[in-house]
N, C-alpha and C positions, 0 to 999 in steps of 0.2 A: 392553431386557432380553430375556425366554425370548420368540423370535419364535412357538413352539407352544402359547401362552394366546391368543392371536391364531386361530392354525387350529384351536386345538378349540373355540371359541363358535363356529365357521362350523359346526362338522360336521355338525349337526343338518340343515340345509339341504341336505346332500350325503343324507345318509338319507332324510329325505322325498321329495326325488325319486327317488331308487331304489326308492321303494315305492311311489310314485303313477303314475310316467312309466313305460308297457310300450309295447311293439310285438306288439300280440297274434297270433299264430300264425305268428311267428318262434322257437319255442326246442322243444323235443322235452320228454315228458310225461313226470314221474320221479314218484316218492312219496319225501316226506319223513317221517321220525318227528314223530307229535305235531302233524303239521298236521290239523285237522281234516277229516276224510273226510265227503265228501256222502254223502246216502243217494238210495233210488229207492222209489219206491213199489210195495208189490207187486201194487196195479191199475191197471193201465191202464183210460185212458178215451176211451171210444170218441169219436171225431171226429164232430159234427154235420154237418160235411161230406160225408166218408166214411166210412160204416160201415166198409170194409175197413180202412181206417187205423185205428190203435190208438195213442194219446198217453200216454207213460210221466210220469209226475210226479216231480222230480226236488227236494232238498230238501239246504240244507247241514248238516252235522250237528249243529246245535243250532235246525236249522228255524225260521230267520227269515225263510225267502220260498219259494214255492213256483213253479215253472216246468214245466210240459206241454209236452213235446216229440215228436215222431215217434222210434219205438223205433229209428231209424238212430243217433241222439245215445247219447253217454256221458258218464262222469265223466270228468273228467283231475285232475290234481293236479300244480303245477308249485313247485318248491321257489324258484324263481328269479323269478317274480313271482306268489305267490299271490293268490286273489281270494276273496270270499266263497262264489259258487261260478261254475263254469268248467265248461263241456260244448264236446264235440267231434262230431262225426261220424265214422262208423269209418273211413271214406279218408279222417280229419284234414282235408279240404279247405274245412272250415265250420268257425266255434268263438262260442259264444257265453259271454262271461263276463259277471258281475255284481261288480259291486264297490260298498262304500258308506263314506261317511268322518263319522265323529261331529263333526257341526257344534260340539259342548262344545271343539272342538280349533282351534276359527278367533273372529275376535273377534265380536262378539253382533248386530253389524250387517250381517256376511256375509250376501249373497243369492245366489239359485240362478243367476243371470248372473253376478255375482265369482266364484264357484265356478269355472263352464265358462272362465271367462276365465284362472285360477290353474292350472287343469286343462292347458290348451292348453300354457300356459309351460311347467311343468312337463315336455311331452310336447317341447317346442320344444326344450328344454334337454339332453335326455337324447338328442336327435338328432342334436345339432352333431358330436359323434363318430361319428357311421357315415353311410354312402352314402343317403341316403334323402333322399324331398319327398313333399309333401301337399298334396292340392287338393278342398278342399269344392267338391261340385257343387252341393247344394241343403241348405238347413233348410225346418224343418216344424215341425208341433207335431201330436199326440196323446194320446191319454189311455190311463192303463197303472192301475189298478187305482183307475179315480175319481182319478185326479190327474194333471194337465196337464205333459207332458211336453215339452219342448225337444228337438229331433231334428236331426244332420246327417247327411247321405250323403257323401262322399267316397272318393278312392282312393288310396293309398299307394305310390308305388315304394320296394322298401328291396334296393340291388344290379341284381340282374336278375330279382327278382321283382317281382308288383306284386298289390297286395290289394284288392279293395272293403271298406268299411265304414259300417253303419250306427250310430251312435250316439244313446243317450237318456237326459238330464238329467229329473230328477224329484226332488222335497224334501219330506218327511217333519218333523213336531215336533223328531225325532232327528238324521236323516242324510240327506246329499245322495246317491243313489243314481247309478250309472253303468252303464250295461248296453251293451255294444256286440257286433255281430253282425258276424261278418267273415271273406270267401270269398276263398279263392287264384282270381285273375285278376278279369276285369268283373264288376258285377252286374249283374244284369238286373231286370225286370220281375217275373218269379220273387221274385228275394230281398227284393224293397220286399214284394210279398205276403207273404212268408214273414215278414216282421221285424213288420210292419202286423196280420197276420190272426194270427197263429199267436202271436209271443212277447209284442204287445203285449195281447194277450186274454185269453193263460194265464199270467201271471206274477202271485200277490197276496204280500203283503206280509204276514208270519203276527205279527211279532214285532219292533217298532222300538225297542225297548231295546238298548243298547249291548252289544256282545258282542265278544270276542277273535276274531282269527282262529285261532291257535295258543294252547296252552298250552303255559308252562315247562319240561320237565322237572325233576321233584326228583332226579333224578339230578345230581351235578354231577362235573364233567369237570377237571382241572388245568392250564391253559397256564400255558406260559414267555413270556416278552419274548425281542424279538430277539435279545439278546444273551445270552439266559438267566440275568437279573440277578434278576429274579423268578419267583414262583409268584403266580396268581389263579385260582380256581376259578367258574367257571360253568356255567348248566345245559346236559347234552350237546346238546340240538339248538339251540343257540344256534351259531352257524355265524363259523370264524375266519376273518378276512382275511387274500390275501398280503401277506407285507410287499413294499413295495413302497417309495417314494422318500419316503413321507410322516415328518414327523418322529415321528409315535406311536412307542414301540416295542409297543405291540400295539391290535389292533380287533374286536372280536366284534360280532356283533348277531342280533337274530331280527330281521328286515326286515318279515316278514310284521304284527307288532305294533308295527314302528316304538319298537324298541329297542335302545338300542348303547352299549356300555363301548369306551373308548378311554381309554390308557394312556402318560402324557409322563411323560419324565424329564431334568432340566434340571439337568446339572453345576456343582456347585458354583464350578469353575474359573471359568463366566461373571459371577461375582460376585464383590463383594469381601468379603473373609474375615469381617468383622463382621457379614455380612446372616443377621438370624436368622428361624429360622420365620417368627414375626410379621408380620417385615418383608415376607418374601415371600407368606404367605398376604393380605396389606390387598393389596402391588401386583396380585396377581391378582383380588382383590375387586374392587379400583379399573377395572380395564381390562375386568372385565366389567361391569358396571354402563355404565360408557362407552359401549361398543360395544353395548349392550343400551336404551340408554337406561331403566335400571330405578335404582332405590334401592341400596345397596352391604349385599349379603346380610349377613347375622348370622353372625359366625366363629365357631365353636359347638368347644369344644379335646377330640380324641380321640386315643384309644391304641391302635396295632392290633398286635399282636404285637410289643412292644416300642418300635414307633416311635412315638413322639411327633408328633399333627397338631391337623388342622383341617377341619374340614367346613362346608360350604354347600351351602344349598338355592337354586337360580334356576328365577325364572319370565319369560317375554318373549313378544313377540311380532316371529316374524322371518315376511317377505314374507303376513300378515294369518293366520300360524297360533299357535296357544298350543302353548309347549314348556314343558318342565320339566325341569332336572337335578338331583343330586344330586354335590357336587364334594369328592372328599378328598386335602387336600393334605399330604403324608405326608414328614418328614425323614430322611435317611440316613445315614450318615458324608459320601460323595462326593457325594450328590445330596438332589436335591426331587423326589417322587411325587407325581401328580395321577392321578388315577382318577375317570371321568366316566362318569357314566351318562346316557343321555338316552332322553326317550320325550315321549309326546303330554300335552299338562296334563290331560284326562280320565282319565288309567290314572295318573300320579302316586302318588297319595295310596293307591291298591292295593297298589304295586308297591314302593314307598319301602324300606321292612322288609327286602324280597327283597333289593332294592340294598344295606345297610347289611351285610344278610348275606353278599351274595357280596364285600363291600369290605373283611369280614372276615378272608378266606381270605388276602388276601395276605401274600405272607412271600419275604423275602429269605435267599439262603443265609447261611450261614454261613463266615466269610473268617477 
């Protein structure tokens, strides 16, 4: 039957690592709407080392972690892999980002070496498409704010560039933490001190509660399907995909929150003329459940401008993370509607509503 019930239970997979797996200081620094803006402190603190020096305190804007840098660093903000927070050097030749992922979103026995190991793959995967290699020189461990940290050094060619980088693992009640520190061309001796003295000494941790990176916009936006057979509205900085050879006719997501609506539609002609809603809402339940190795969701019967469906909620675990969708399977005259949302099993139960509303909007013209 519909071979695209099959590629939308992968898709989540495809999501997470587009939000996990970067190549840090390969992409140029843009501002998005609605991504949240770090802040700076308006004191600097003087360096124990040198007086002349002066250390700016640098904070994401809902101040979960605080980092002291030399006043050379900046903010950046990159719409294409945000982080929780991200600084630069002003000749960009240095970048330091942080990133942290809510352990409530992997399964309960996850530890901080599964992690680094889930991390790499992730990093492993999203490389096979471009020119690049990586070679750890050394690990180490450290301590970053009272907690014992996991550390590699290595250097990246990606093209005919090549990068040094420092990275360091650390785990909190909440979240696995990621901070990696990374120079266009060799490191030296220099940037171990620099990563050692400087970031591993001024970085505390203000606030391990779970927090978004982005928020939604309540603005909401209207797209078409590729062939402009529908209307769905979502919020504007939710960002649409090209289409491209996949069988969706449409993809949104905010990446940065590891959120995504993708949209199948599966012609009736592929069936035969008796197969009713039902029928095909169980086989889709059935072939998720399968491929999920989970229980066969509860088909829950709704009506969304006219059309007659079906809704399910799934939960799983794909490569040791917790996902969550929200699936409505919608009838047409010519076709079957699927409208999938997906995001992390922690933000779920927040976000549910939001989904149910934006699955509202849709609407088919009028023939």
């Amino acid at each position: 039957m519909a071979k695209h019930v099959t590629k939308g239970i992968v898709c989540t997979t495809i999501l997470s690592l587009s939000a996990m797996a970067t190549l840090t200081g390969c992409s140029e620094p843009s501002t998005p709407s609605y991504v949240s803006e770090p802040t700076i402190n308006s004191e600097s603190i003087v360096s124990s080392k040198d007086a002349v020096e002066k250390l700016v305190t640098f904070y994401p804007q809902q101040k979960e972690l605080s980092v002291s840098l030399p006043s050379e660093w900046e903010v950046v903000t990159e719409e294409i892999s945000p982080s929780l927070l991200k600084l630069a050097t002003k000749d960009q030749t240095k970048s330091l980002r942080i990133d942290r992922v809510n352990r409530e979103d992997y399964i309960p026995d996850m530890s901080l070496t599964d992690y680094m190991v889930r991390h790499q793959e992730n990093i492993n995967a999203a490389q096979e498409s471009v020119d690049t290699s990586d070679e750890v020189i050394r690990t180490s461990q450290l301590i970053i704010d009272q907690k014992e940290a996991y550390v590699k050094e290595g250097r990246t060619k990606y093209g005919k560039h090549q990068f040094g980088y420092i990275t360091a693992f650390l785990e909190t009640d909440q979240h696995f933490y990621i901070i990696t520190y990374t120079k266009m061309y060799q490191f030296t001796a220099v940037d171990q001190e620099f990563f050692e003295q400087q970031v591993a000494k001024h970085l505390r941790i203000l606030n391990d509660q779970p927090t978004d990176y982005s928020t939604s916009s309540t603005e909401l936006v209207a797209h078409q399907g590729k062939y402009a057979q529908f209307q769905i509205s979502t919020p504007s900085n939710w960002q649409v995909h090209e289409f491209d050879l996949s069988e969706s006719a449409l993809d949104i997501s905010l990446a940065e929150n590891n959120e995504q609506l993708s949209i199948y539609l599966a012609s009736k002609d592929e069936f035969g003329s008796d197969l009713t809603l039902e029928d095909y809402g169980r086989y889709v339940a059935e072939v998720y459940a399968d491929g999920k190795d989970t229980p066969i969701p509860e088909m829950i019967p709704v009506e969304i401008n006219g059309l007659k469906g079906i809704q399910l909620e799934g939960h799983y675990v794909d490569n040791k993370r917790q996902t969550a969708e929200l699936r409505t399977i919608l009838e047409s005259p010519k076709h079957f509607v699927e409208i999938i949302f997906y995001t992390t099993e922690s933000r779920f139960d927040r976000v549910k509503k939001d989904y149910e509303m934006y699955t509202s909007t849709y609407v088919e013209p009028e023939k």
